[in-house]
Every structure is written in structure tokens, then in C-alpha cells.
C-alpha atoms as one frame of an Amber mdcrd trajectory, in Angstrom:
protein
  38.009  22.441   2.735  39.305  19.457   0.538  37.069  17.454  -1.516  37.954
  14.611   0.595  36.958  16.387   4.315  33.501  17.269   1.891  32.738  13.923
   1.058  33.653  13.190   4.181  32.216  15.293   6.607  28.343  15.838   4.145
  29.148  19.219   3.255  26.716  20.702   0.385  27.264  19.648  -2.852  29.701
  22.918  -4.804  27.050  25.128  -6.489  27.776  23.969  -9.473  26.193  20.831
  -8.818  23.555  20.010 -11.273  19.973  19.696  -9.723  18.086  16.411 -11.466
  14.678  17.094 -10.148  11.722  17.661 -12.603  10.099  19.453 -10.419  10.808
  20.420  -6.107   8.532  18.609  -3.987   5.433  21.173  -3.478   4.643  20.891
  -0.109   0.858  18.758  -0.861  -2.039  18.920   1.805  -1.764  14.996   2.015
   1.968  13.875   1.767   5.472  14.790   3.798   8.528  14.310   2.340  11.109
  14.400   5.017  14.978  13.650   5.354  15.583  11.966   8.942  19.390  11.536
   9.493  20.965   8.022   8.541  22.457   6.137  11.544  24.672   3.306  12.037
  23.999   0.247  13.370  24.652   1.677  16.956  22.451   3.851  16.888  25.099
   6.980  16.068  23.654   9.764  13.134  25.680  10.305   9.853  26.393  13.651
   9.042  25.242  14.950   6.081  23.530  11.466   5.207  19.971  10.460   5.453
  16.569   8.511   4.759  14.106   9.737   2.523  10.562   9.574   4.393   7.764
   9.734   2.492   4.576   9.875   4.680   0.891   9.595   3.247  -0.902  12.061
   5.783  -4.554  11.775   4.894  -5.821   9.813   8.286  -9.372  10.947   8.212
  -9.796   8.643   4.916  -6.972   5.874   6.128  -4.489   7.721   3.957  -6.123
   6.826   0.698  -4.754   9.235  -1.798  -6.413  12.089  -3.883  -5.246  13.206
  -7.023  -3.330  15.841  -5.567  -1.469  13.373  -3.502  -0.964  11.290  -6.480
   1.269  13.922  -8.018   2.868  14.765  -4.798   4.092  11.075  -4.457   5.544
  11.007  -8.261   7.521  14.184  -7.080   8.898  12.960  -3.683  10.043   9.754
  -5.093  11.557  11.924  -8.185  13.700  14.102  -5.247  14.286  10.742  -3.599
  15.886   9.201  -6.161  17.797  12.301  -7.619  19.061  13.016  -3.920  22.988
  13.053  -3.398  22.722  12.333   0.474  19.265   9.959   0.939  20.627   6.430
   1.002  16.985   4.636   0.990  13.545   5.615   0.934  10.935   5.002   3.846
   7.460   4.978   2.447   4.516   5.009   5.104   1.473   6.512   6.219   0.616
   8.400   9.325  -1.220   7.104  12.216  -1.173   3.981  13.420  -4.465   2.614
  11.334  -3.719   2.263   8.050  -0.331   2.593   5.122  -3.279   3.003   2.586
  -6.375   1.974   1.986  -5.994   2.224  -1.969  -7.973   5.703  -4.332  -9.857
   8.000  -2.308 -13.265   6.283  -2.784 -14.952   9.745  -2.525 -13.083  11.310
  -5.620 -13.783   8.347  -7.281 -17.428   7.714  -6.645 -18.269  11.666  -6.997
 -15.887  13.115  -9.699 -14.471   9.529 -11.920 -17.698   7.564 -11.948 -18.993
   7.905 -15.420 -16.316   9.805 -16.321 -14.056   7.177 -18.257 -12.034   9.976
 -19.913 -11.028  12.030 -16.891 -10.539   8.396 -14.916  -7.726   7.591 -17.584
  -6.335  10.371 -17.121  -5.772   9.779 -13.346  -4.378   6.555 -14.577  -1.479
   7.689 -16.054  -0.658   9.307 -13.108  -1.209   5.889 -10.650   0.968   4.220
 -13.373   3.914   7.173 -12.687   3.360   6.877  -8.637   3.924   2.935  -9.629
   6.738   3.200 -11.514   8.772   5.865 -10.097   8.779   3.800  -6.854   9.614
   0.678  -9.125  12.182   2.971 -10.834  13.740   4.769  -7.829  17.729   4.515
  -7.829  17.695   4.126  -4.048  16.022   1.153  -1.829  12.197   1.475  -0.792
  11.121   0.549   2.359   7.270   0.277   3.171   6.771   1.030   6.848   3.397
  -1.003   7.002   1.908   0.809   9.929  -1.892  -0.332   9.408  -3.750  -1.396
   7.288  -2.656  -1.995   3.454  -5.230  -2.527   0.849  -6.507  -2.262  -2.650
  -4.659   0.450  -4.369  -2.281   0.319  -1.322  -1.636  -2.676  -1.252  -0.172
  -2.251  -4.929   1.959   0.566  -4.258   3.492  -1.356  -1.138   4.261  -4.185
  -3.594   6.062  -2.075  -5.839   8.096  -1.187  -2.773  11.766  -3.512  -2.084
  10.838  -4.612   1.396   8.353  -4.463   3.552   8.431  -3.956   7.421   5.134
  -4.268   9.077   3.575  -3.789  12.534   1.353  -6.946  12.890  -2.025  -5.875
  13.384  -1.616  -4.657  10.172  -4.088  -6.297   7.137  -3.144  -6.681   3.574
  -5.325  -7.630   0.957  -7.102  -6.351  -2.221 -10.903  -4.983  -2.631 -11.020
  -5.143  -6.693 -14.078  -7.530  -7.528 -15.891  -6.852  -4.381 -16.003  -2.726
  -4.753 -16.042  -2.038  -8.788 -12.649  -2.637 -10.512  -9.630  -5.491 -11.279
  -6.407  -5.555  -9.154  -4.676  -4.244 -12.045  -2.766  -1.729 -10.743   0.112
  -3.862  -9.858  -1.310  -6.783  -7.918  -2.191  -9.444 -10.973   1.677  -8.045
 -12.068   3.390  -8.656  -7.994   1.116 -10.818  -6.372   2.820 -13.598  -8.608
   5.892 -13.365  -8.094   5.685 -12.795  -4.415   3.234 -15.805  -3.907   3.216
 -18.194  -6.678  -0.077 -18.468  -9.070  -2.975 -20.085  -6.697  -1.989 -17.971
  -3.475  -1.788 -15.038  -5.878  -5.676 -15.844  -7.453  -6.787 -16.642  -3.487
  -5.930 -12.979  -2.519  -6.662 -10.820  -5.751  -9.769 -12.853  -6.314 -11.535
 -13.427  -2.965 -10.422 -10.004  -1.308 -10.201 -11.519   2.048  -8.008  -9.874
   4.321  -4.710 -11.370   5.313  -3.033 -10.864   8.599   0.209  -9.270   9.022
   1.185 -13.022  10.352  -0.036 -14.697   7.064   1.469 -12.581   4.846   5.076
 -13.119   6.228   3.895 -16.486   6.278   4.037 -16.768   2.331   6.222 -14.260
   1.598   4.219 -11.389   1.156   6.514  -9.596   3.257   9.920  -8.869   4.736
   9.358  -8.836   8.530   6.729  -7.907  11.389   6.629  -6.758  15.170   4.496
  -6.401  17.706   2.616  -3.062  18.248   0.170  -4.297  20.863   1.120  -3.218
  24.521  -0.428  -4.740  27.195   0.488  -3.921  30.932   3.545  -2.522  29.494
   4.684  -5.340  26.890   4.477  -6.211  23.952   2.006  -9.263  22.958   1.642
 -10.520  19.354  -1.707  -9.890  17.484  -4.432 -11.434  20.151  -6.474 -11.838
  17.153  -5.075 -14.104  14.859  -3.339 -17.486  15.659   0.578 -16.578  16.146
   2.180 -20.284  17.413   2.147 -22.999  15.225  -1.251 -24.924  15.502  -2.716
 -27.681  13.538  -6.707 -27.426  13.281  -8.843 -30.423  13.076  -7.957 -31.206
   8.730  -4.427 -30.912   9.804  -4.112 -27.106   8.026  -1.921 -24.854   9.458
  -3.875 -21.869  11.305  -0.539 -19.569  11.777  -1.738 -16.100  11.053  -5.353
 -17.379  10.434  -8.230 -15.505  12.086  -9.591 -16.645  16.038 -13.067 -17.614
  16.109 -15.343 -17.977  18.908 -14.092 -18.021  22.388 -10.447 -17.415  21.558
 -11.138 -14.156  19.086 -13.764 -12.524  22.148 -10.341 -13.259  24.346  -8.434
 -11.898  21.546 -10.867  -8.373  21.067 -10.880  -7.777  24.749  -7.197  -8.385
  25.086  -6.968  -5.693  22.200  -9.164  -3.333  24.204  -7.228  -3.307  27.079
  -4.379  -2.400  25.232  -2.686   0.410  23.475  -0.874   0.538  19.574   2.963
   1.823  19.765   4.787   1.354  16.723   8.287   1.766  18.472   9.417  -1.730
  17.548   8.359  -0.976  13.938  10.068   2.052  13.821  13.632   0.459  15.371
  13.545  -2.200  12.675  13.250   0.201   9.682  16.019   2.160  11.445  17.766
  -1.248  11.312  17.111  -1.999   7.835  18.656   1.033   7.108  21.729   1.184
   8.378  22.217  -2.596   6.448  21.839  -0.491   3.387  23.812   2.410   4.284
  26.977  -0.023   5.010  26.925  -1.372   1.462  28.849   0.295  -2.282  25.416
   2.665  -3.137  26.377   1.878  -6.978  26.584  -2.015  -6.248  23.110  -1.471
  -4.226  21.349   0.590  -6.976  22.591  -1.810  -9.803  21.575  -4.998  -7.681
  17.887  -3.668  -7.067  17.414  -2.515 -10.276  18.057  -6.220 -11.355  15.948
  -7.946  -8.820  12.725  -5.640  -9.245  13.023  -6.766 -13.013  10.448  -9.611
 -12.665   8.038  -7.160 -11.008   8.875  -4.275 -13.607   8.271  -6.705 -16.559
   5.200  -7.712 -15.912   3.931  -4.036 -14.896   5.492  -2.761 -18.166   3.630
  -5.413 -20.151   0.601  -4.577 -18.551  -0.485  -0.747 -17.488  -1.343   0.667
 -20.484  -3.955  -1.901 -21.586  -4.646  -2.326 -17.514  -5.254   1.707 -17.688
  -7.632   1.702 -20.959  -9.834  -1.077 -18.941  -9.968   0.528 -15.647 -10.955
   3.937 -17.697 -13.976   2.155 -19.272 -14.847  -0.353 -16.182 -16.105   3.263
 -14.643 -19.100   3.389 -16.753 -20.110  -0.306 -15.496 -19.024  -1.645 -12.586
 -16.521   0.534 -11.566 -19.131   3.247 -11.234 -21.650   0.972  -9.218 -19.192
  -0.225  -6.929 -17.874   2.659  -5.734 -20.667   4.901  -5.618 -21.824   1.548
  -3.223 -18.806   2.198  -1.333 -19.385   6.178  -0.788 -22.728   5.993  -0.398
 -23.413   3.045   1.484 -23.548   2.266   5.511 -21.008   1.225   7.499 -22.420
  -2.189   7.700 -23.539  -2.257   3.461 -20.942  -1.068   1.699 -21.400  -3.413
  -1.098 -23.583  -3.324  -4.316 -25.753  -6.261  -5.002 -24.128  -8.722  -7.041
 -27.027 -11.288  -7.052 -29.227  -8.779  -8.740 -26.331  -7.742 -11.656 -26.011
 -11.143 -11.930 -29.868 -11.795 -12.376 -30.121  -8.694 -14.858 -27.142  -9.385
 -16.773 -28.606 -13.044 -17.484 -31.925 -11.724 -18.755 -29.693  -9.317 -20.844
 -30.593  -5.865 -19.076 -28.515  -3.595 -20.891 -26.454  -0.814 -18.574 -28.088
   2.059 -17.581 -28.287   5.061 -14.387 -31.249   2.611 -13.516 -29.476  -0.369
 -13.325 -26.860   1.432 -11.450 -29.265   2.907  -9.312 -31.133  -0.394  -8.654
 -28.184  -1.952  -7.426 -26.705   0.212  -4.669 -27.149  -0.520  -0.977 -30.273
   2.222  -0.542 -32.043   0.737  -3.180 -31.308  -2.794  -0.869 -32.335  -0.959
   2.052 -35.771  -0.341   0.413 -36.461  -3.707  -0.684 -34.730  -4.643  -4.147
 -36.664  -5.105  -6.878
């Protein structure tokens, strides 16, 4: 066979090849790495081309990742990159809830709480997930296929595009459960959004719709995933055509209230999620990319994350050092709140730390203690 019928046709790489990985990907309880063939844009598969897919698989806990799947996602994206034959990366969860919902609140709340030492350590490895996807010679892709929050949210901005199913939420949890958005988000969030949208979202922690957030440029694109009677309908939840409310703001991808959001819920219950749409304009986005010079792509990505992988450079080592500390303070009380708390009272109580903090109550396990949603449940102080 001629090199040029190789090239041509995706035979194997000679043996001689060098292999670039650090390490092969280990097969993690938690995350899939998966080539899919790469198609054209009709549809037709490439041989001996394909997409990286890198799938967060940890459903029971809306694919929040471990430590463990921490490491796994540094690897994939290292065999991603390093790969001869993947033309762009797909990263996603499974399911149709949630991309990721951020750490795995459990791990933190029963192994990193009060353990600022260990915690930094884990750091160091959130700052390699971060920047190996930042760092990744091939395009990323985030398949938004739920919801996309805190610490997931963060990774999905260090992604190149988004593509995102629109019941999906995005948002960060930060000052509400323990910590700063300071794994990415106070680096991304302005760029994406501009400085005030940027302090509305990593400040407040309200959730935006998958409507809002293409809205400002949060995102690349969205679909439906709601079928009703066999079709698709936009998000019944949310405002989706272009309304004025009564102060003349625009209520595009704003929540329902009253009537219209009970119309919108029971609309949602008759219903059922299929993320076939979502999955057709990935495929889309990637054949784009696969009919374009793959040293003119890398080059050209690698120049336009630079804004994004300034800021993040500037900032994760001092952002690491504060998060390792912030988890004998608030870090701990939040998300032991989190873990331990109802499904209704999740939160600690911030009047009280506000209270104590004003009369100067020092930290303590009592203080902790005193805040948490039992101690709430039993009266407060």
C-alpha cells in the first residue's frame, strides 16, 4: 500500500509511529472515552477518521465528578489531543438530566471539608482537567444535554462551543453552597458576557435558561428536546418569542410565572426528553470542522481561546491556595449543608454567619455545626 492510499484510505499509522500519550485512558468507573466515526455533511462516515467522545457517566449524582473521574478526564483529553485520526472532541454527560452539576458534593462534604491540604491537592488536578481542555490541539464541543452548573459550568466554558438541548440550565452555585466561582467562571464568564452580566450570574447563582444563555452569548446554539404528541415544542417553561413585560424588559428565555409556567409544567409532563436534534447538530458541527486544513484549525483555536487562557493562567494557582483554605470556613459549612441537608434546605444559614461574624464569633466545629440546615430544623439559636 502507498503512503498516499494510507493517508487516504485511514490505514494505521506504520509501527513506528511514536505514541504521545502520558498515560492510555484507564477505563474509569465514571467517564467513556469513545471514537464515533467522522461523517460528512451528508451524512456519509470517514474511514479511518473520527470524533473524540468524552462522556461523564455518573447519573445517579447528575454526573458530578469524583476524583477518580477527575484524572480520567485529564487522560481522555491527553489521548484526544495526541490522536492522529480524532478531528474534534465531543464532551458531554450521559442521560438526559444534567452535563455536570460541578465536584461531587459528597467527596467534598465527607473527605475535603476540613481538610485544606488534601482539598489543594484535588485542585491541581481541577486546574489540569481545565487546562488540558483549554490546551487540547483539536476543537471541543460541549454537548449540553442537561443541566450545567457550578464546577460544570466551568469546564463547559473552557470548552470552544457549546451545543445545548434547551431545557438545559446553566449557572453557578459558588456563594450560595461554600466556595468562589474560581475555577474558571470569574476567568470566562467575562469574556463571554461582558462585566455586569458576568457579576449577575457568578454572584447571584440564579439559574439561566438554555434560551437566556444563547441570548447573551453564553452559548453557541440550542434545540428542542421536548416532544409532545410527536413534535418537538420549545421549553414550555421559559418565555421563547420575543415579549415585552410591563417595564418594557425583554422576557426571552426568562422564567413563566403563574398561569403560563402551571401550562408550561403540565405541558412538560405530558411530554417526553429526546435529544435527537441535539445530537444531529453536534454531528453537524462536526463535519464543519472536519472540512477545514486541521493545522490552520488547531493554530486558529489556539489563538482565539487566548483571552480565556490568560486570564485562567493568571489566576489558578492563587484561585487554588484560596479554595484549599475556604474548606476550613465556608467551604466546609456549605457543603456539608449541601450533603446533609433536605431536599427542600440545602442551604446553610447565612443570616446567622452573618449575625456571628458581626459580634466577632471566631470559627469553630460549633459554629459550623450551628449553622447547617438540622440545626435550622431544630430551631436556630
Amino acid at each position: 500500500m502507498s503512503k498516499r492510499t494510507e493517508a487516504v484510505t485511514g490505514a494505521t499509522a506504520p509501527a513506528s509511529a511514536k505514541d504521545h500519550q502520558l498515560a492510555p485512558f484507564p477505563g474509569a468507573v465514571g467517564v467513556r472515552f469513545e471514537k464515533r466515526p467522522a461523517r460528512r455533511p451528508d451524512g456519509t462516515e470517514v474511514p479511518g477518521l473520527f470524533n473524540a467522545w468524552i462522556v461523564l457517566d455518573n447519573q445517579a449524582q447528575f454526573n458530578s465528578y469524583t476524583t477518580d473521574m477527575v484524572k480520567a478526564v485529564i487522560l481522555a483529553f491527553g489521548a484526544a489531543s495526541s490522536a492522529r485520526d480524532v478531528v474534534s472532541v465531543v464532551f458531554t454527560g450521559a442521560g438526559d438530566k444534567a452535563f455536570c452539576t460541578g465536584g461531587n458534593t459528597k467527596e467534598y462534604a465527607e473527605y475535603y471539608a476540613g481538610n485544606p491540604q488534601e482539598y489543594r491537592q484535588y485542585m491541581r488536578l481541577f486546574n489540569d482537567m481545565v487546562s488540558g481542555i483549554l490546551g487540547c490541539d483539536k476543537p471541543v464541543i460541549c454537548r449540553v444535554n442537561g443541566m450545567r452548573i457550578g464546577g460544570g459550568q466551568e469546564i463547559g466554558m473552557a470548552c470552544d462551543f457549546t451545543i445545548a438541548q434547551d431545557l438545559a440550565r446553566f449557572g453557578q452555585a459558588g456563594p450560595k453552597h461554600g466556595s468562589a466561582p474560581i475555577g474558571g467562571a470569574t476567568d470566562f464568564l467575562p469574556v463571554l458576557l461582558g462585566a455586569e452580566r458576568a457579576m449577575e450570574t457568578g454572584l447571584l447563582c440564579e439559574p439561566w435558561s438554555a434560551h437566556r444563555a444563547y441570548r447573551e452569548g453564553m452559548i453557541t446554539d440550542l434545540v428542542p428536546a421536548l416532544k409532545v404528541d410527536g413534535k418537538f415544542v420549545a421549553n414550555p417553561l421559559v418565555w421563547t418569542d420575543r415579549l415585552l413585560d410591563e417595564y418594557g424588559r425583554f422576557l426571552h428565555g426568562e422564567p413563566k410565572t403563574g398561569t403560563a409556567l402551571a401550562e408550561g409544567k403540565e405541558l412538560l409532563r405530558r411530554g417526553t426528553v429526546d435529544l435527537g436534534r441535539l445530537d444531529e447538530r453536534v454531528e453537524q458541527l462536526c463535519a464543519k470542522l472536519l472540512l477545514t486544513f486541521p493545522d490552520c484549525t488547531t493554530k486558529t483555536i489556539e489563538e482565539l481561546r487566548k483571552p480565556k487562557l490568560r486570564a485562567w493562567t493568571a489566576n489558578k494557582e492563587n484561585s487554588r491556595a484560596w479554595l484549599a483554605l475556604n474548606m476550613m470556613t465556608e467551604g466546609r459549612t456549605g457543603f456539608r449543608a449541601f450533603n446533609e441537608g433536605t431536599k427542600d434546605d440545602r442551604e446553610a444559614d447565612f443570616v446567622a454567619l452573618r449575625q456571628a461574624l458581626a459580634r466577632a464569633t471566631p470559627w469553630s466545629p460549633e459554629l459550623v455545626e450551628s449553622l447547617l440546615p438540622a440545626a435550622k430544623a431544630d430551631g436556630g439559636r
